[in-house]
C-alpha positions in Angstrom: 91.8 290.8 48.9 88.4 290.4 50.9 89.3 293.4 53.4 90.5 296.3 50.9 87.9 299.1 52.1 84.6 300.0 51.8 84.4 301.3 47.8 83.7 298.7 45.9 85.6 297.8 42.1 83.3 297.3 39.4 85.6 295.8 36.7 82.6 297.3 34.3 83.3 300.6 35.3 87.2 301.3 34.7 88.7 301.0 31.0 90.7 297.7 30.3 93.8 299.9 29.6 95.8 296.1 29.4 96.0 293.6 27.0 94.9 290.0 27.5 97.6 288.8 29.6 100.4 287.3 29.2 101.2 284.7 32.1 104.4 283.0 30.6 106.5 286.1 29.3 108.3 288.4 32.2 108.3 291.2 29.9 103.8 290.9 30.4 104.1 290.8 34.5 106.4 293.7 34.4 104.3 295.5 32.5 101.3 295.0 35.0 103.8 295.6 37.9 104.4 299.1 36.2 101.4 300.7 34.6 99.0 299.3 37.6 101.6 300.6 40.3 101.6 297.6 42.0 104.5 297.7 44.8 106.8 294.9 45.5 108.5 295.0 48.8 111.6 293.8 49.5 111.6 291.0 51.5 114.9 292.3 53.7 112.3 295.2 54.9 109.8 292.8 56.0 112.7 291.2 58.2 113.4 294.4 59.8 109.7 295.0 60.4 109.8 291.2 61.8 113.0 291.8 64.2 111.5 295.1 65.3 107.9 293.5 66.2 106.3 296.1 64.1 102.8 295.3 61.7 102.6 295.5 58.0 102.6 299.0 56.9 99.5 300.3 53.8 100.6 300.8 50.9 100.4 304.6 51.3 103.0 304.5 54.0 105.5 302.7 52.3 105.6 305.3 49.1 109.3 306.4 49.2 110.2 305.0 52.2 114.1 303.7 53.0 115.4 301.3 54.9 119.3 300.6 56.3 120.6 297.1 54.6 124.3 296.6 53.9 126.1 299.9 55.1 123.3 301.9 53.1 120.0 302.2 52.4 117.4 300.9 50.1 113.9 301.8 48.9 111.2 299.1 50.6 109.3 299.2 47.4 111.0 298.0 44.2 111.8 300.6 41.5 110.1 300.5 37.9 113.2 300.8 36.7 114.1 297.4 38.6 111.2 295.5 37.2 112.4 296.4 33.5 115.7 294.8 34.3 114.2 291.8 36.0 111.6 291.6 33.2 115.1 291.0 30.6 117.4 289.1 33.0 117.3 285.3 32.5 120.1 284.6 34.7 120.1 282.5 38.0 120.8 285.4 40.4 117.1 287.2 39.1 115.0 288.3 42.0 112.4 285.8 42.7 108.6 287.3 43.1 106.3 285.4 46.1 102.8 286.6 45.7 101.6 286.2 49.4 97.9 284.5 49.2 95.9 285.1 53.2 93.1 285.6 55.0 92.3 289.1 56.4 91.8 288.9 59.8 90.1 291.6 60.5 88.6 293.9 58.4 91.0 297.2 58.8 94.0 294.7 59.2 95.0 291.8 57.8 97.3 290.5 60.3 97.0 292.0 63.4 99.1 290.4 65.7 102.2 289.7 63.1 101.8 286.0 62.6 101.6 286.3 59.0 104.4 288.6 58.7 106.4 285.9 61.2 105.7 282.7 58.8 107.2 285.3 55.5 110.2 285.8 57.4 110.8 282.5 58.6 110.2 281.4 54.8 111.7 283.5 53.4 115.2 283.7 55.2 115.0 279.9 54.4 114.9 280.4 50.9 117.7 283.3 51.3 120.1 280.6 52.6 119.3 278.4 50.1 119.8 280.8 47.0 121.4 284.0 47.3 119.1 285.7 45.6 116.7 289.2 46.2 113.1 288.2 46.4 110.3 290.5 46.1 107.1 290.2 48.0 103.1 291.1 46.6 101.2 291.2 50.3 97.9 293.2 48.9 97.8 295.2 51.9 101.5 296.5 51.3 101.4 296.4 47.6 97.8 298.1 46.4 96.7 301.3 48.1 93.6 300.7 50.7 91.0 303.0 51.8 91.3 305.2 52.0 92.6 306.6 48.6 92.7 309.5 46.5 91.6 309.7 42.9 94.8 308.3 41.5 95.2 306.0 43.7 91.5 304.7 43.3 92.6 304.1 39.4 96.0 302.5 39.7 93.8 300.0 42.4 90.8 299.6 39.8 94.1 298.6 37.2 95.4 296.1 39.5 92.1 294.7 40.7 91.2 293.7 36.9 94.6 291.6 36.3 95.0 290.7 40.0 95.3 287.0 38.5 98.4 287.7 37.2 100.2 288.0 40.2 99.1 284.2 40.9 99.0 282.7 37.6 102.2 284.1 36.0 104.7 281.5 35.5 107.5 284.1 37.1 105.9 284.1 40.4 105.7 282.1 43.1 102.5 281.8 45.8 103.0 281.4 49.1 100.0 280.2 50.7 99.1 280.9 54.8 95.7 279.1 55.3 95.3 279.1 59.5 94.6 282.0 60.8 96.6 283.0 63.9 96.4 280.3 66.5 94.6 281.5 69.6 97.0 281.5 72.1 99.0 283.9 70.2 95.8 286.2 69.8 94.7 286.2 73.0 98.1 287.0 74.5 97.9 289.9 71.8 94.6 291.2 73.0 95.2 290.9 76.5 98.5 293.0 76.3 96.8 295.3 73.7 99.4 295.0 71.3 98.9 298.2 69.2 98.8 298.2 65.6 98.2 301.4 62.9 94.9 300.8 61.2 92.7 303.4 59.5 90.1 303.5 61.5 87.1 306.0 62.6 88.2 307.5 59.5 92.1 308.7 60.3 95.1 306.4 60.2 96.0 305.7 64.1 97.2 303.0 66.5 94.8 300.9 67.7 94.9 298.2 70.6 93.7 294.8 70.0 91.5 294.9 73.1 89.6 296.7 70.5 89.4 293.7 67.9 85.9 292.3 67.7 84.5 289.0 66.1 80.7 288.5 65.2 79.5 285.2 66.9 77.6 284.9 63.6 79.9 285.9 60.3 77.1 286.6 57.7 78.5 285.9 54.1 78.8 289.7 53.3 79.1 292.7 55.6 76.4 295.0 54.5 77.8 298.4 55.4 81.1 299.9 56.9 80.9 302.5 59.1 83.6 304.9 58.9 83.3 306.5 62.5 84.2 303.4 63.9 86.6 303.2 66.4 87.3 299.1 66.5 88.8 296.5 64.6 86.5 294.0 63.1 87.7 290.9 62.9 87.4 287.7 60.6 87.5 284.0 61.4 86.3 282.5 58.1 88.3 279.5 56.9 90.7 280.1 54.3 89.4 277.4 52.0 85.7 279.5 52.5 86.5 282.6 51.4 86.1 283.8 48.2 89.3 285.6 47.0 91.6 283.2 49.2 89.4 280.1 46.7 90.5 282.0 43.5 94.2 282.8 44.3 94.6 279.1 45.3 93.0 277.9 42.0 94.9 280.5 40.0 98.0 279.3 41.1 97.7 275.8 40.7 97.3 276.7 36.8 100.9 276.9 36.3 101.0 273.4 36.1 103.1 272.5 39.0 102.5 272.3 42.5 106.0 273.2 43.7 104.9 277.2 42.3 102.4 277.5 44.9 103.8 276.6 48.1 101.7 276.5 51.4 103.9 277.9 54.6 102.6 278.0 57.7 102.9 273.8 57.9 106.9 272.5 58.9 109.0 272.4 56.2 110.0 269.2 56.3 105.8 268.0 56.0 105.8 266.6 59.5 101.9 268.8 60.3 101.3 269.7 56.4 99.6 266.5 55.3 95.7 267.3 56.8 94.9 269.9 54.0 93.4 268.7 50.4 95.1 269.9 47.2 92.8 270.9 44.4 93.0 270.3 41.0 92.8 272.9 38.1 89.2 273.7 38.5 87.3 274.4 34.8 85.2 277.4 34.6 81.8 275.7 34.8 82.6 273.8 38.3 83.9 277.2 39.6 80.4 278.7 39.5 78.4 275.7 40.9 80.5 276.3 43.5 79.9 279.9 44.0 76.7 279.7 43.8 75.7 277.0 45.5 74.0 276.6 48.9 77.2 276.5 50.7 79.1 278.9 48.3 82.4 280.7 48.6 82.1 284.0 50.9 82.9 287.5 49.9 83.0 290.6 52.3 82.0 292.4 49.3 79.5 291.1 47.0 80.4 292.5 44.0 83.7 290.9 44.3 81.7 287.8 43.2 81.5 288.4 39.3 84.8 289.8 38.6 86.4 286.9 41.0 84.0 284.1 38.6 85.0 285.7 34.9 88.8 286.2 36.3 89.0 282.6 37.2 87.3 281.4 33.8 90.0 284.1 32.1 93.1 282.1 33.8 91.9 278.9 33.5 91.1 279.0 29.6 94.4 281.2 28.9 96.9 278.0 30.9 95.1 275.1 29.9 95.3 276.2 26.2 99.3 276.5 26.1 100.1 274.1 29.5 102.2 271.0 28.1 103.0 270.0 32.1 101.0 270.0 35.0 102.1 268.0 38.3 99.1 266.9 40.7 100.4 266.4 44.1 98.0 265.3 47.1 95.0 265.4 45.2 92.4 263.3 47.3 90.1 260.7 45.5 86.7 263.3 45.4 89.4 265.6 43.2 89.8 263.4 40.2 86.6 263.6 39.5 87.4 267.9 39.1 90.7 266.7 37.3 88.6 264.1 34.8 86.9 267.2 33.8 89.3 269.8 33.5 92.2 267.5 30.9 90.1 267.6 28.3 90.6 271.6 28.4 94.3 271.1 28.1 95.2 270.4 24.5 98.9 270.7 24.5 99.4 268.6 27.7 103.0 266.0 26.9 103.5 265.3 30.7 101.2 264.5 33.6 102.5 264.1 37.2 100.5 262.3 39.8 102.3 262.3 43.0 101.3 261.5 46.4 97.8 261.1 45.1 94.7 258.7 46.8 92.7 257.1 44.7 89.3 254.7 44.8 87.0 253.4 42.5 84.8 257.1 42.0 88.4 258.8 41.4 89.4 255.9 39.2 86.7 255.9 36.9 86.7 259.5 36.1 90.5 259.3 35.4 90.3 256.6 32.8 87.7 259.1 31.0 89.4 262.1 31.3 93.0 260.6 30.3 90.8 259.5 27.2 90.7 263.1 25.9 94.4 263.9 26.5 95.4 264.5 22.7 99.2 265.9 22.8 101.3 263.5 20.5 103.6 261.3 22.9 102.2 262.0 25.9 103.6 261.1 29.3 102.1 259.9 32.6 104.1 259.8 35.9 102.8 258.2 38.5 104.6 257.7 42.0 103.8 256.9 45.7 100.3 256.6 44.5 97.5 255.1 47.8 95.3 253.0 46.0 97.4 252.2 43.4 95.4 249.1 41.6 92.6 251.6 40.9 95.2 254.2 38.9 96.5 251.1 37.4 92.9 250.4 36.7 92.2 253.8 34.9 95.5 253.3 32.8 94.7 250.8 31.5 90.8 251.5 30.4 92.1 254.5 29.1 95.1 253.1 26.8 93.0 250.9 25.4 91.6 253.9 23.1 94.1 256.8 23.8 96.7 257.1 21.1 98.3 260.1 22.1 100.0 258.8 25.1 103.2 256.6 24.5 105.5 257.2 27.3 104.1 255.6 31.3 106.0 255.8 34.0 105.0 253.8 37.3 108.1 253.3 38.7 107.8 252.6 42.5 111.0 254.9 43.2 110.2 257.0 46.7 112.5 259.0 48.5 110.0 259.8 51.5 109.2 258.2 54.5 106.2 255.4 54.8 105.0 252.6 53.3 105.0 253.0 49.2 102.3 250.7 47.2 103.9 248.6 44.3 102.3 247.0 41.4 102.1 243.0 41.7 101.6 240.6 39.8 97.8 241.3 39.4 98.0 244.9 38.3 100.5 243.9 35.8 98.4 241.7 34.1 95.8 244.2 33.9 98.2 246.8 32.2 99.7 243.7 29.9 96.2 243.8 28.3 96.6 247.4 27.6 99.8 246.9 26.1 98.4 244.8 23.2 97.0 248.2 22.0 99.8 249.7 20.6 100.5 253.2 22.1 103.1 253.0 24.9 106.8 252.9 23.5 108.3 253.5 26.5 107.4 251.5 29.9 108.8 252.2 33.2 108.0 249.1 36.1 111.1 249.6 38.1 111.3 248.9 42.0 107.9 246.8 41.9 106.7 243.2 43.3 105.9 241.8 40.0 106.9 238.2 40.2 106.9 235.9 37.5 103.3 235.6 36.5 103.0 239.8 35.7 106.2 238.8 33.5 105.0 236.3 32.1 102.0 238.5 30.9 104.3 241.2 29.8 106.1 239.1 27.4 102.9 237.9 26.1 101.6 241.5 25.4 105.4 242.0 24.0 104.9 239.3 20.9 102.0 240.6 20.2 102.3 242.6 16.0 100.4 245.7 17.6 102.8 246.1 21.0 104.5 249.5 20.2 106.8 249.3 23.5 110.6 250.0 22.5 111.8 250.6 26.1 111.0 248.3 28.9 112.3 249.2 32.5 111.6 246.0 35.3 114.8 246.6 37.2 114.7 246.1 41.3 111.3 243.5 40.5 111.0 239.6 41.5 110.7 237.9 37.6 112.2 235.1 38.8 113.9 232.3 36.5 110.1 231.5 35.1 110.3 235.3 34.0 112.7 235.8 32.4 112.6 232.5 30.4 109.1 234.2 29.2 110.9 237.4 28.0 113.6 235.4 26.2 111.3 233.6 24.6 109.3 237.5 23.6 112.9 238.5 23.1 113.1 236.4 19.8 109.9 237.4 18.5 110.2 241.2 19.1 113.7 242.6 18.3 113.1 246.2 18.7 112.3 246.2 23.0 115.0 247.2 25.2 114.6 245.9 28.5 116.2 246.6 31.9 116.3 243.8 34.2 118.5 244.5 36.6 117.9 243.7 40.6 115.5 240.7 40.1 117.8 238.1 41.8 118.8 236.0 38.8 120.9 233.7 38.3 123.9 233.7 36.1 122.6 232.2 33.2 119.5 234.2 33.1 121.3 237.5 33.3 124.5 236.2 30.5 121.2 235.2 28.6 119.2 238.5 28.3 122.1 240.4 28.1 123.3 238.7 25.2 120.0 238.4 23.7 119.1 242.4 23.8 122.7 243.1 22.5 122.2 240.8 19.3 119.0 242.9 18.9 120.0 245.7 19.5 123.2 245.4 16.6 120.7 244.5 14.6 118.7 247.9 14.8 122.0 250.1 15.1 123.0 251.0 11.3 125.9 253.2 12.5 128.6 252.5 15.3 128.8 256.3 17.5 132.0 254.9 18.4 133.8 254.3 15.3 132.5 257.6 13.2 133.9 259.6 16.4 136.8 258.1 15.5 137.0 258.1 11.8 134.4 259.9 10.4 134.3 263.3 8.5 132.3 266.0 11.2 129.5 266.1 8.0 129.4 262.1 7.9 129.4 261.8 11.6 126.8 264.4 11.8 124.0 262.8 9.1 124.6 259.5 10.3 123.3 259.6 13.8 120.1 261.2 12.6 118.8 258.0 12.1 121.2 255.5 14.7 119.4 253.5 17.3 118.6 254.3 20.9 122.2 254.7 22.5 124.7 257.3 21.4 127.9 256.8 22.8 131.0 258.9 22.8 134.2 258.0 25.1 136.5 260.7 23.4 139.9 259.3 24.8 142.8 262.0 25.8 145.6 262.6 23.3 148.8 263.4 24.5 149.0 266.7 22.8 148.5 269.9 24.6 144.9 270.7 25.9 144.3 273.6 23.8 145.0 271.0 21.3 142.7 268.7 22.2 139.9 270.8 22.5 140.3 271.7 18.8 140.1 268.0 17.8 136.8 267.3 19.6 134.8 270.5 19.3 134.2 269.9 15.5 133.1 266.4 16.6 130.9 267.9 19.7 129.7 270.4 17.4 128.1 267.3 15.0 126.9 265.3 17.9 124.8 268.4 18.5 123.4 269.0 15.2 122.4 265.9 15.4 120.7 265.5 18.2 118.6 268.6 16.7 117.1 266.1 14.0 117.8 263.2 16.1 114.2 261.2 16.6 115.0 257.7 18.0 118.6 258.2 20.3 117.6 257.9 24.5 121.0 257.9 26.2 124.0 260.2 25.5 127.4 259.1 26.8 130.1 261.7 26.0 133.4 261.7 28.3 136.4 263.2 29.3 137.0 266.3 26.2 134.2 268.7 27.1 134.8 272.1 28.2 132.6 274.7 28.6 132.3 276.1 25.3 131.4 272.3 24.0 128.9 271.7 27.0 127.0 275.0 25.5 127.2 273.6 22.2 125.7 270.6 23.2 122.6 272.1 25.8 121.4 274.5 22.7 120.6 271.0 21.4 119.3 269.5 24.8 117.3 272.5 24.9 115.0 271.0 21.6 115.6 267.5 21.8 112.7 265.6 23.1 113.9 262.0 22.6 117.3 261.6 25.0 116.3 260.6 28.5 119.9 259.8 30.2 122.6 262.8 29.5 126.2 261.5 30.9 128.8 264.2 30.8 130.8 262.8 33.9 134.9 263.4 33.7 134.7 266.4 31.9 136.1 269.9 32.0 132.7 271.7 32.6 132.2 274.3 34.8 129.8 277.0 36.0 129.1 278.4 32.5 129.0 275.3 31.0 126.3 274.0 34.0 124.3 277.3 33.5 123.8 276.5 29.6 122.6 272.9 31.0 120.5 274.0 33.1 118.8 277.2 31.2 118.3 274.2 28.4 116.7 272.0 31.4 114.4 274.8 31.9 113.1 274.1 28.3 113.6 270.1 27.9 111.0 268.2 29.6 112.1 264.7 28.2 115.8 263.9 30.6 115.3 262.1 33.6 118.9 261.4 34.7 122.0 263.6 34.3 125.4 262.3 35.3 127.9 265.7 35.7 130.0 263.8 38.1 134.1 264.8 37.8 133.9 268.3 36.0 134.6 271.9 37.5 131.3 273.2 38.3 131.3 275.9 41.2 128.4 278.0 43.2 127.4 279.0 40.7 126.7 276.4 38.5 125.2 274.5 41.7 122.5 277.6 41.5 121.8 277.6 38.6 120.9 273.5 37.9 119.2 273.7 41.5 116.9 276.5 39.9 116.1 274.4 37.0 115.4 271.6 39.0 112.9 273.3 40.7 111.1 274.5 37.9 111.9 271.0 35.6 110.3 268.2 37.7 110.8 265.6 35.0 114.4 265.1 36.5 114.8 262.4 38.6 118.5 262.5 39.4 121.7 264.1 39.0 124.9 263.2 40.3 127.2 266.2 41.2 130.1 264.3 43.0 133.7 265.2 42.8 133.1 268.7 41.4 134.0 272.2 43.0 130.6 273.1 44.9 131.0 275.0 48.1 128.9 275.8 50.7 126.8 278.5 48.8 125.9 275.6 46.0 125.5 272.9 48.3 122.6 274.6 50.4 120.7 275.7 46.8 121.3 271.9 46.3 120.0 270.6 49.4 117.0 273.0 50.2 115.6 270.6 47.0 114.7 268.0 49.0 112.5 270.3 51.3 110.7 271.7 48.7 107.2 269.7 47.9 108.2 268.8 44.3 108.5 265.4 42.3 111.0 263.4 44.2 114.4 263.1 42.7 118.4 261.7 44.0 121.0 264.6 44.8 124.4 262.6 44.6 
């Protein structure tokens, strides 16, 4: 936003003709969009342009202007009455929104030799292929009017500029982030063939040659004047991470809580040249202005951007930590924990904290275990994974659970599906956590694909026959327990009948794995009041329905074939379906739900209007159904609510491209999900690239089968 013209906004001096905003509701941003006249361009345009070789067009030039696509033609700017429709459309297919945060190279232009404009197309073609779906593009210098603008104009902009966070912050947007600026052998072949560009400059809109672009040998912060009779281009070569508006748009958008929402572009897509930059944590208002103000403070072309950029960042920032529940950290350096430590105790609704990709020391590690102190959501998760430095995070968990309550769910699973060296607990770390265990907060524990041997199992089954050990659900599969291990959880085993534990992949012998297994299933029939099986089976559809409200922690339903018609056999098990889901509504222990071979598409949106408020079932196996794409689209719509399923198994059923769409969408906005297995069903090529462009976007790492 630093290069819009030389007439400055005063937030102060324009009424504040919208509400407070919004940021989760679509029905909000559309109404920005709207009343500030802020134009979305169609991202097929800015191909053309790209093709062509042309330069991003103001604002003013793209006011009614058509373009050829498909046989006919299309208006580069969305339509109001577009935005209204996308504001009510909760379907797959909706038109995706990419806020485009840059630098402005030069002070007339903000990209003038096309490199910006290269690095949208190339993304977003990419993201075409993938989806299928129109996506609409906020660049400021094609979406606001610039200078130089008549009275109208000057309001809608003065509208816009005092919500611009919206357009970062809004849950139904996505940033796109180009931090370089163009790489000098592409400007300096630009200049030397004076590429031509239309800039308003010496006050007229003309084309102007890049032999005309000048750079200061000395930036100063802030440009004290602009001279309107001048005939050059001006350019910038501040730093993205120094300027200003660039700082705010990046910290606005890492407010929506997960990092795969603001994506960075101009690094490879696959990470091979994107791992030098430093993510930043949610900064709180207070550390904001020390910043600013500082010696070695943000810069601003135009000083008075400075106080509306410092109260809109305070505005976002108190307005997402208030009402976040999930926030994934990925890449945060060690120095940035110390920002993070700060901010949590801001976010009082916060069930689920990512750390992904994270490094860690001892400075990083001690403010965590304080700031994890003041998380205060009931049942909590942490999820932490491919983690450098991980005995200090193992270090702050464990200081911090010995007072927290709140939290009761820890995953440090050493599960990685990127290339490099992963750190795993050992034995050491694990008896560090075992002490923390003694406290009595975490139910549910996941160790699994970690070196602890037989001494950090040992300590574990001490902590587990401990009276104040709260830990119902106990993952160590793919470890090294060894026979002295697992003699030490039998042993815990018959002291504490309530744990599950998975011990899977830890090379035992025979004897040791007949032993636990028949050990956890004697406790568990001794915590399971009502057989799933056998009221399927038997039970009235009101009986079946009030007893699993209280059954243990498996719900299993194999609902065999009959050898009636399958019209028929639908009407047998819907009435059954339709009591597994009301009672998964009340349900408050059950983690797994088996159901197979009798669901179709009505019964699979029976059951995800339950998923969709359920916040106890981790596993969901629907494999050998009948679902298909409108069944999958109920799944996922209720995926894009339920933040508590790690693995679902839809393996066997019907579902098509469209269904394919429409879970890949929820798994990029639900990064709780781990895995899904989609084998054997009807996905074609359309559904298998949505599928497959997951494991290129930087989000929590999860198994595509």
């Amino acid at each position: 936003m630093e290069g819009r013209g030389p007439e400055l906004v005063k937030a102060s001096e324009s009424e504040h003709l919208l509400e407070v905003s919004d940021l989760v509701d679509p029905r909000q941003l559309a109404k920005y969009l709207i009343e500030a006249d802020v134009g979305l361009v169609r991202a097929q345009y800015l191909w053309q342009l790209h093709r062509e070789g042309g330069s991003l067009p103001r604002r003013q030039e793209l006011d009614g202007v058509r373009f050829p696509l498909a046989d006919r033609e299309h208006d580069c700017l969305v339509r109001s009455d577009e935005l209204r429709h996308w504001a009510e459309d909760d379907s797959p297919q909706r038109p995706q929104i990419f806020a485009i945060s840059h630098c402005w190279e030069s002070r007339e232009h903000p990209d003038p030799c096309g490199y910006q404009l290269g690095l949208i197309h190339d993304y977003t073609r990419k993201h075409d292929h993938a989806f299928d779906c129109e996506m609409w593009v906020f660049y400021d210098y094609c979406s606001l009017c610039q200078y130089q603008r008549n009275q109208q104009q000057e309001q809608s902009f003065r509208r816009a500029m005092q919500q611009m966070h919206m357009l970062y912050a809004h849950n139904s947007t996505t940033t796109l982030r180009i931090e370089t600026l163009t790489p000098e052998p592409q400007l300096q072949r630009c200049r030397s063939e004076g590429r031509q560009i239309w800039a308003f400059v010496a006050g007229q809109l003309q084309l102007v040659s890049l032999k005309d672009l000048r750079f200061e040998d000395d930036h100063p912060d802030v440009v004290p004047c602009f001279n309107p009779e001048c005939p050059y281009l001006h350019g910038y070569a501040i730093p993205y991470r120094q300027r200003g508006w660039c700082e705010a748009e990046a910290q606005w958008s890492a407010m929506r809580g997960r990092s795969h929402s603001s994506v960075r572009i101009d690094v490879d897509m696959e990470g091979r040249t994107g791992r030098s930059y430093q993510v930043k944590a949610p900064m709180p208002p207070e550390l904001f202005r020390q910043r600013i103000f500082s010696s070695e403070g943000l810069k601003f072309t135009w000083r008075s951007d400075l106080m509306q950029v410092v109260a809109l960042q305070e505005e976002v920032f108190r307005e997402k930590a208030k009402s976040c529940e999930e926030l994934l950290q990925k890449g945060l350096p060690d120095e940035e924990f110390m920002t993070l430590a700060v901010a949590l105790r801001c976010f009082t609704k916060l069930r689920v904290l990512h750390l992904r990709k994270c490094q860690i020391r001892e400075r990083g590690s001690d403010a965590l275990a304080k700031g994890l102190q003041t998380l205060s959501a009931k049942n909590a998760k942490i999820i932490c994974s491919d983690i450098d430095g991980l005995s200090f995070l193992v270090k702050a968990l464990s200081q911090a659970l010995r007072s927290n309550r709140a939290v009761t769910c820890l995953d440090l699973s050493a599960q990685s599906f990127s290339q490099g060296t992963v750190q795993k607990m050992g034995d050491a770390d694990t008896k560090e956590l075992a002490e923390a265990l003694k406290f009595g907060a975490i139910v549910e524990l996941n160790l699994a694909g970690n070196d602890i041997g037989p001494e950090g199992t040992k300590a574990i089954a001490a902590a587990l026959k401990t009276p104040s050990c709260a830990v119902l659900d106990l993952n160590l599969e793919g470890n090294c327990m060894g026979p002295e291990g697992a003699e030490a959880l039998l042993e815990a085993l018959e002291v504490n009948r309530s744990v599950h534990i998975g011990y899977a992949g830890n090379g035992l012998e025979a004897q040791h794995m007949e032993a636990l297994r028949e050990a956890l299933e004697r406790n568990r029939a001794m915590r399971t009041t009502h057989d799933c099986k056998a009221l399927l089976g038997s039970q009235s559809d009101i009986g079946l329905g009030n007893g699993l409200s209280s059954t243990g922690a498996v719900l299993k339903a194999p609902l065999k074939r009959s050898t009636s018609s399958k019209v028929r056999d639908m009407v047998q098990v819907r009435p059954k379906i339709q009591a597994m889901s009301e009672s998964l509504r009340m349900n408050s222990t059950s983690t797994h739900l088996h159901l197979k071979w009798a669901m179709d598409d009505v019964a699979a949106k029976e059951l995800a209007a339950s998923l969709a408020v359920n916040s106890t079932v981790t596993h969901v196996d629907l494999g050998g159904n009948k679902i298909g794409d409108d069944g999958a689209q109920a799944l996922a719509s209720a995926m894009l609510v339920n933040r508590t399923v790690v693995f679902i198994d839809l393996s066997g059923n019907q579902i098509g491209d469209l269904g394919a769409k429409a879970l890949a969408k929820a798994l990029r906005e639900n990064s709780t999900i781990k895995q899904i297995n989609l084998k054997n069903n009807k996905i074609g090529p359309k559904g298998r690239k949505a599928l497959q462009v997951l494991q290129l976007e930087p989000t929590e790492p999860r198994t595509l089968v």
